[in-house]
N, C-alpha and C positions, 0 to 999 in steps of 0.2 A: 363632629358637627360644629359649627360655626354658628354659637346663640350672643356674640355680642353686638349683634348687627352693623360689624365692621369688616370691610373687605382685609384681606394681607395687607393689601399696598397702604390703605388706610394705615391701618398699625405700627406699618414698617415704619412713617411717616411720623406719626405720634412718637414713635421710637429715636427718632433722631438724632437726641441730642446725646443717647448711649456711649459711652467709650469705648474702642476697640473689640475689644475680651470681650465687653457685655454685648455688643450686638451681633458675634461670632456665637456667644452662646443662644440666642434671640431667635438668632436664623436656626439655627441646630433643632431647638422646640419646635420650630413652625414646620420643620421637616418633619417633624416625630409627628407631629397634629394632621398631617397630609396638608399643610399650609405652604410649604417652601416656594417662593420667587418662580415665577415661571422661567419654563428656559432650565429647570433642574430636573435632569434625567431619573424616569422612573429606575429602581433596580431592576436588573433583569433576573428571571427565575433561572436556578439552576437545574439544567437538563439530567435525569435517572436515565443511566443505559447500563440494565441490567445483563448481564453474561451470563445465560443459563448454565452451561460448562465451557469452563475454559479449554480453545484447539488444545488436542493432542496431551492433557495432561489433566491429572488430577489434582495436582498442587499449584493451583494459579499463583502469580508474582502477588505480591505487595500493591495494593492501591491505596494509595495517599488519595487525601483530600485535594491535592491540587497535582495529581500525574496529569490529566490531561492539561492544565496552565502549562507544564514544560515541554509540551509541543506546540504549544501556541494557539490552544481551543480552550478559552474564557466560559466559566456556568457551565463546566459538564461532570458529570460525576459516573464514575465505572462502577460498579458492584458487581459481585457474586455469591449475592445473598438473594436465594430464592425468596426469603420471607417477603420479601420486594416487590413478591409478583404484583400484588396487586397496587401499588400506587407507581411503579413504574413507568418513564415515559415511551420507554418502547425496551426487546426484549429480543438481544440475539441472540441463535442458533447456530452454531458453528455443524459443517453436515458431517461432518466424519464421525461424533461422536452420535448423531441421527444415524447414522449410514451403517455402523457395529450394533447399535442399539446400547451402546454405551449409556447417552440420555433418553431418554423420553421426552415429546412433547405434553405439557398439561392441558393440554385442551379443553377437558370440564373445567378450567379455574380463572379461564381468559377471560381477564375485563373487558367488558365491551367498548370496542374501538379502541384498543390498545395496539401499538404496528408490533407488528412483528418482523425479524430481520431475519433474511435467510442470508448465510455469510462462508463463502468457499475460495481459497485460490489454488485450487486444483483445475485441472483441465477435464473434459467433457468424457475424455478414454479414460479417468483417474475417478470419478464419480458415478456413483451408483446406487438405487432407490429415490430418483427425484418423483417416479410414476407415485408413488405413496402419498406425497406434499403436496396434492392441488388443492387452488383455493385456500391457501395458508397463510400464504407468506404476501404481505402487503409491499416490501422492497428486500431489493439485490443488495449484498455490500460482495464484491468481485474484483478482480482486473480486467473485466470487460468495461470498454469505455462506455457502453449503452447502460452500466449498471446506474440503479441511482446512488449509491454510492462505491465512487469510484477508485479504487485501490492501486497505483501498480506496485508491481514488486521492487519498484526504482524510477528516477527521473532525472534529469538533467537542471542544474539553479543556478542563475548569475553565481558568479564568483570575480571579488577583486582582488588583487594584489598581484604580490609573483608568481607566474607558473609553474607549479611542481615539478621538479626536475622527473625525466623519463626515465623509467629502472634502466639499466646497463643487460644487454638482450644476448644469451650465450647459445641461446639453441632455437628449435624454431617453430614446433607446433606441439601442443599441451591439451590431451584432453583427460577432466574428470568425469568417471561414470560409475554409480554404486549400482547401478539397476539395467544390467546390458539383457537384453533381449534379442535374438535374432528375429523377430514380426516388425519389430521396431524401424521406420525410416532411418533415425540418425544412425543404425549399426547398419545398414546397407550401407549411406553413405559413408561412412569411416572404413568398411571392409574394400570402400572402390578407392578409395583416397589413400590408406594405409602403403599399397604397391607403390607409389608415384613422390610420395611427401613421408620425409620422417615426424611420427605422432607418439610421443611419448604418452601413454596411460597410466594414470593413477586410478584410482579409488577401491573402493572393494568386491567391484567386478574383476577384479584382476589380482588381488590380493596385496597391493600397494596403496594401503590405507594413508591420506594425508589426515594428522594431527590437525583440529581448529586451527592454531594459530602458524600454522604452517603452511596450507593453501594457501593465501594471496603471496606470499613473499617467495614460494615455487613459479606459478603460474607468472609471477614477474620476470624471473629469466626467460622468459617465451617472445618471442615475436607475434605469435599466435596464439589462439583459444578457441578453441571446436564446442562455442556456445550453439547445442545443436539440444533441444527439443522435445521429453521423451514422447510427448504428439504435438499434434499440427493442428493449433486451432484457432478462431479467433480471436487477437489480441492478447494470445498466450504469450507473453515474454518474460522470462523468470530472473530469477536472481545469476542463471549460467552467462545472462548478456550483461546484468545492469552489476555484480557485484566480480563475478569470477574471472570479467575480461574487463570490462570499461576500467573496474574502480582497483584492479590489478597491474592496470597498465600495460594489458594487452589487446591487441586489436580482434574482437569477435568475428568470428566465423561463421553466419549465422543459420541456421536451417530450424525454421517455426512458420511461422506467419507468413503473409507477401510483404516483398520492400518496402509497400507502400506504408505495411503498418508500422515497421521499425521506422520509418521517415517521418511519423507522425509523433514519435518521442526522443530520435536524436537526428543527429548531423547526416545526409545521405551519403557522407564521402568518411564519417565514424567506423564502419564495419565494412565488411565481406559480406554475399549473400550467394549460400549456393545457388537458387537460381538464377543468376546472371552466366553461371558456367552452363555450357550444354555437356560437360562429363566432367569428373572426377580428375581426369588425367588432365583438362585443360586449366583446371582449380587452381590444382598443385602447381605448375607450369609457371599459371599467373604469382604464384608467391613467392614460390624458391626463385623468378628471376627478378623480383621485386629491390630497386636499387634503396640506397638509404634516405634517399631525400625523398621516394614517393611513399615509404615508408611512414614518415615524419608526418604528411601531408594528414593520416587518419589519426590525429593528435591536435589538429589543430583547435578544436573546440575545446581542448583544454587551457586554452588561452583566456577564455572568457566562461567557462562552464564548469562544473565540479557536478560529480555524482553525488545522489541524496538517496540513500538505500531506507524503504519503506518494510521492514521486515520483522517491525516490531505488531505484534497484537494488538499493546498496549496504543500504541498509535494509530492503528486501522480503526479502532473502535473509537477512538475519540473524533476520528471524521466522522461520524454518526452525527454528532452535535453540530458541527460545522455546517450542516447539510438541511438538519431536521426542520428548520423554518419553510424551508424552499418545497421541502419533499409532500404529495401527494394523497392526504388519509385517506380517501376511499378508492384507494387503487389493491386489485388482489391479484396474483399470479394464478390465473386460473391452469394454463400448462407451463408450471416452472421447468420441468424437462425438456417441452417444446422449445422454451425460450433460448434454454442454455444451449442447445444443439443445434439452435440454429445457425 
């Protein structure tokens, strides 16, 4: 409180004739006093986004005090300390560990009007128990672009300098699959595609397990990648298009979504779509007589574009903060199941 019945500027004024040093220290009080010069930005509060359990694991990474700063989201802080609950600014759910019954939700212990996050990049055929969540969940973190916050599994970012030179291409289609199902679309299409087009299979549906650091620098000898889907849903696009072909330096093959969605996050002349072919046999057709210069042509965005693979946790949750001004409090998912399948 201000009892010497002078304004700042008054003071600053009275203060004048201070020397450098003394009236840097001068200013520095008048901040402390909540007196500082107009024109000097309040601090901003640091956003809590606590992670009830962390995806797919019981031993979360390391969180430093400044992991989200090294993705470029300023005042946000991650935890995985439940003690948390109650002064936290909001509170994700990852569903797979909902979906086992791994975690629990605390429902008696919920601060009132605290958000809660319901957080998935599985597809709609890959999740199950959302009928359980209604009325829960105040926002989506997803790779649907309607979520409020919005995930994908990868994107496309200016890039300058020189162009990556193009792997050196010895064969000519590549696909990975650990989880082959015959109900599945993409093993129909690959059993009609397979007669017509030689497709080399790795993963552990076939007992040709690729080492980590050994897929992308495989899938590089390829001219091809059968980034194919294991469903079909909206704005389902995974790491098979943005990491296993784009950022491999092979051209995707793609069977997910419509064109139109893949055209909404790369180049329309980037990929292949099987639906543009009316069969299998016209697919193969269009690529085995595919010349080297039209070849070229699905590279060209790499003249000015680079792949930016979104794959980390740690990064998905720090868009939370990025977001959280903008985002909604009295909004509730009354049918999160309805939503997601639609």
């Amino acid at each position: 409180m201000n009892n010497t019945g002078c304004s700042p500027t008054q003071r600053l004024r009275a203060w004048g004739g201070l020397t450098g040093g003394a009236m840097l220290v001068t200013l520095w009080l008048l901040w402390l006093l909540g007196s500082a010069p107009r024109g000097t930005p309040a601090p901003q509060p640091t956003i809590t986004i606590l992670i009830w359990h962390w995806p797919f694991t019981d031993q979360p990474p390391e969180l430093a005090a400044d992991t989200c700063t090294r993705y470029g989201v300023a005042h946000c802080r991650l935890s995985t300390n439940q003690s948390l609950l109650a002064s936290a600014d909001a509170v994700v759910f990852h569903h797979r560990e909902l979906e086992t019954r791994q975690s629990c939700l605390p429902l008696d212990q919920r601060p009132h009007g605290q958000p809660w996050v319901w957080a998935s990049m599985e597809s709609p055929s890959n999740t199950h128990g959302l009928s359980r969540l209604r009325g829960i969940f105040n926002w989506v973190l997803s790779y649907r672009r309607d979520s409020d916050i919005f995930v994908p599994y990868g994107r496309l970012e200016p890039h300058s300098g020189p162009t990556p030179p193009l792997p050196a291409k010895s064969r000519m289609a590549v696909w990975v699959v650990s989880n082959f199902q015959e109900r599945q679309k993409r093993a129909r299409v690959y059993q009609q595609l397979a007669p017509h087009l030689q497709v080399d299979v790795f993963g552990r549906a076939n007992q040709r397990p690729l080492c980590a650091n050994c897929l992308l620098p495989t899938i590089a000898r390829y001219r091809f990648y059968l980034a194919f889907e294991n469903s079909q849903h909206r704005d389902y696009i995974t790491e098979k298009f943005w990491r296993n072909a784009l950022a491999a330096g092979a051209v995707p093959i793609v069977l997910g979504p419509p064109r139109a969605t893949y055209e909404a996050f790369a180049p329309p002349d980037a990929f292949v779509h099987v639906d543009d072919f009316s069969s299998a046999r016209e697919l193969a057709a269009f690529l085995a007589g595919m010349n080297e210069s039209r070849y070229r042509r699905f590279f060209a965005w790499r003249d000015r574009l680079r792949v930016k693979l979104l794959g980390d946790w740690r990064e998905r949750f720090c868009t939370i903060c990025a977001h959280f001004p903008y985002l909604p409090r009295s909004q509730v998912y009354e049918d999160l199941e309805g939503w997601f399948r639609a």
